[in-house]
N, C-alpha and C positions, 0 to 999 in steps of 0.2 A: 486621102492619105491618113489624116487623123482616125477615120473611123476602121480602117484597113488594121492599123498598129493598135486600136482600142479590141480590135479580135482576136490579133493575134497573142496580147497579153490576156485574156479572159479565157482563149484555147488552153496556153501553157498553165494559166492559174487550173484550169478546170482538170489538166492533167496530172499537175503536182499532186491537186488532191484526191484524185484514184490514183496515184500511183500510192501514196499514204494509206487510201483505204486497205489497199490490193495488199500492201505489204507484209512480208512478215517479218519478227523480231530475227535476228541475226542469232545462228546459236553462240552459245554462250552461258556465264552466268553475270545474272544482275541482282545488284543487291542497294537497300536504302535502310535506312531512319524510319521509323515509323511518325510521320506527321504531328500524333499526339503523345506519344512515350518515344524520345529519343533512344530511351533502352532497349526498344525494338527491334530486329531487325527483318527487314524482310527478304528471302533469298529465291530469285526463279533459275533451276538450271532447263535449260531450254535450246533440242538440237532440234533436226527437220521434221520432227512427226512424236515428240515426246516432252510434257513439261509438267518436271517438281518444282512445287511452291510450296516453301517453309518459314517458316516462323516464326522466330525463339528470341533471347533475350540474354544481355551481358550478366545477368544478374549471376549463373545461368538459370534460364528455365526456358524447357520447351514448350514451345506451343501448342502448336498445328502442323500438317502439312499434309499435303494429297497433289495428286499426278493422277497422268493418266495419257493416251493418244489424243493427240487436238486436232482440230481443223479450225481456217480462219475462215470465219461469218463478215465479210463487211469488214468490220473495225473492234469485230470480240475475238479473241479466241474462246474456243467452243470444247471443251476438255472431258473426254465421257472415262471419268475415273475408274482408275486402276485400286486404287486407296485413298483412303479417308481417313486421318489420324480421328478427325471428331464425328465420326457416322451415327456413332450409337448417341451424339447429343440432337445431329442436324438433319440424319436419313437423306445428305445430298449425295446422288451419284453423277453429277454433271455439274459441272462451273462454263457460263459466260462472263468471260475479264472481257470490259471493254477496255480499248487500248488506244494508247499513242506512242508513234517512234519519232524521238528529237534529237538527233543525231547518233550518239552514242546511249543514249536514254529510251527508257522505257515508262511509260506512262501506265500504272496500271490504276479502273476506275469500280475496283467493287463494292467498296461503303463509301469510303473516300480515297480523293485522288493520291497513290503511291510515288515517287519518282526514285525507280531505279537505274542505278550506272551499270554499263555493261563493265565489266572485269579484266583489263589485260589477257589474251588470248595465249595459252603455253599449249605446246601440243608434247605428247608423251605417250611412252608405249602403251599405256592400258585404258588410254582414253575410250571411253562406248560405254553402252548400257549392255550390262551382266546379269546370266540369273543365275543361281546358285545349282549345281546339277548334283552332284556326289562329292561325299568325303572321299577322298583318296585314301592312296594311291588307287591307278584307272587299272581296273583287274575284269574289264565285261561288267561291272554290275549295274541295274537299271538305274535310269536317272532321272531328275526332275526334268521335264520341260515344258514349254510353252503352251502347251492341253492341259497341264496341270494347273487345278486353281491356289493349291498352296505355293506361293509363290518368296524368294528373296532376290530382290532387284538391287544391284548396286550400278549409278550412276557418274562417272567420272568427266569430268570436263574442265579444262582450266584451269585445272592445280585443283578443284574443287571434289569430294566424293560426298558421297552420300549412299546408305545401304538402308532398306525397307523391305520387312516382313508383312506380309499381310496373307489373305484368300479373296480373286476375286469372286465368288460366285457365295458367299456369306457379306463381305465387306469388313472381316473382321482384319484390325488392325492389330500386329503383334511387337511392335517394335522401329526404332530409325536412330538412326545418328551419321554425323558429316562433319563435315569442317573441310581442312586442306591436305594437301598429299602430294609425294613424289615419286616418279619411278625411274631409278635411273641405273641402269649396271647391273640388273635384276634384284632390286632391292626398292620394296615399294613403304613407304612411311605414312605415315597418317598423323595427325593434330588436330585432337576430336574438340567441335566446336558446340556439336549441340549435342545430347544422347537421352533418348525419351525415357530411359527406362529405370536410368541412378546418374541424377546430373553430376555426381559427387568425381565421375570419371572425364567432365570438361576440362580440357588443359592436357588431358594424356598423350603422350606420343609414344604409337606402337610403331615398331619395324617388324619386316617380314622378309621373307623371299617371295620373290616370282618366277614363273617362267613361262611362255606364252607356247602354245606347243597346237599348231594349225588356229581352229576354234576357239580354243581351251586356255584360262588361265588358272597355270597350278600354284596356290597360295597357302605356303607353308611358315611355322612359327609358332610364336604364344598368342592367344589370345588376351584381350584387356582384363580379364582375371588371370592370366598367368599359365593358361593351361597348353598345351602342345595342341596344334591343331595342322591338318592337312584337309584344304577345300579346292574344289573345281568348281569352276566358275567357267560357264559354256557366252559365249556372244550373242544378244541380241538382233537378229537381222529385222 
């Protein structure tokens, strides 16, 4: 009997732990403290087949950040980058994160050990990953897509956005910025948390309109200099 009940806690233990290995993070975003500068922070937005990991600082200052399509190895995710904020220092176009999931936590292990919280989960009409196709209004003219390697991806999940400039077939990085956002009654807001390119715009809050029209998100307003802008923003499948 004793040795019957010593199996069957050693089966379940040995299953827990593939099912851990097996697992993947939940999407979402998670975000922590950096270990050795509290000022840190560290942010992964991360749904079924895509994850940004960025980097910045209350001070402000931005850091890093790169994304790209993953797949799970075992207990790493396996990331073959889309962009590379630091390419031109590091020449990396693939990241393995090993990982741990602790309930609502994310364990990530690439210099040292990360522990990010997953995010309160808000669902909202323009949650997905976006790339940028044509200025507006939609008159037939050609547009950017997914063959093209000059690419602008914006990121929404969670009350969380994030937008990135890049090319991938150079790796050249042109730009990023995130924080939080709302969209609600066709009126999409923004509260920039990190902005690679003049942090002197952290703390901004831009309003816009939206309107979501099949695919297509049409995104009209000022931009964070003030200027009139009309973009389309086609859906990432």
């Amino acid at each position: 009997m004793k040795r019957t009940i010593s199996y069957l806690l050693t089966g379940i233990l040995i299953g827990l732990i593939s099912a851990t290995l097996g697992a993947q993070p939940a999407a979402g975003v998670y975000t922590g403290t950096d270990p050795e500068d509290p000022t840190k922070v560290h942010e992964v937005k991360i749904n079924d087949h895509y994850l940004v990991y960025t980097e910045y600082t209350n001070a402000p200052d931005f850091i890093r950040t790169r994304g790209g399509f993953f797949e799970i190895d075992g207990a790493s995710l396996k990331v073959d980058l889309e962009f590379n904020s630091a390419f031109e220092q590091d020449s990396v176009k693939t990241l393995n994160l090993a990982f741990e999931i602790e309930s609502d936590k994310l364990v990530l292990k690439e210099a040292i050990p990360v522990n990010l919280t997953r995010n309160p989960s808000v669902d909202q009409d323009l949650d997905g990953t976006w790339l940028f196709a044509t200025r507006g209004p939609d008159t037939g003219q050609e547009r950017r897509g997914d063959s093209n390697p000059r690419k602008t991806l914006k990121f929404l999940i969670d009350g969380h956005f994030q937008w990135i400039a890049y090319h991938t077939e150079t790796m050249r990085f042109s730009g990023t910025g995130g924080g939080i956002y709302s969209a609600r009654d066709g009126v999409y807001t923004e509260n920039i948390r990190y902005f690679s390119r003049d942090n002197s715009r952290v703390g901004a809050v831009l309003e816009f309109n939206y309107e979501r029209k099949g695919d297509d998100w049409h995104h009209t307003g000022n931009n964070s200099r003030g200027e009139s802008m009309y973009e389309i923003w086609s859906i990432r499948k």
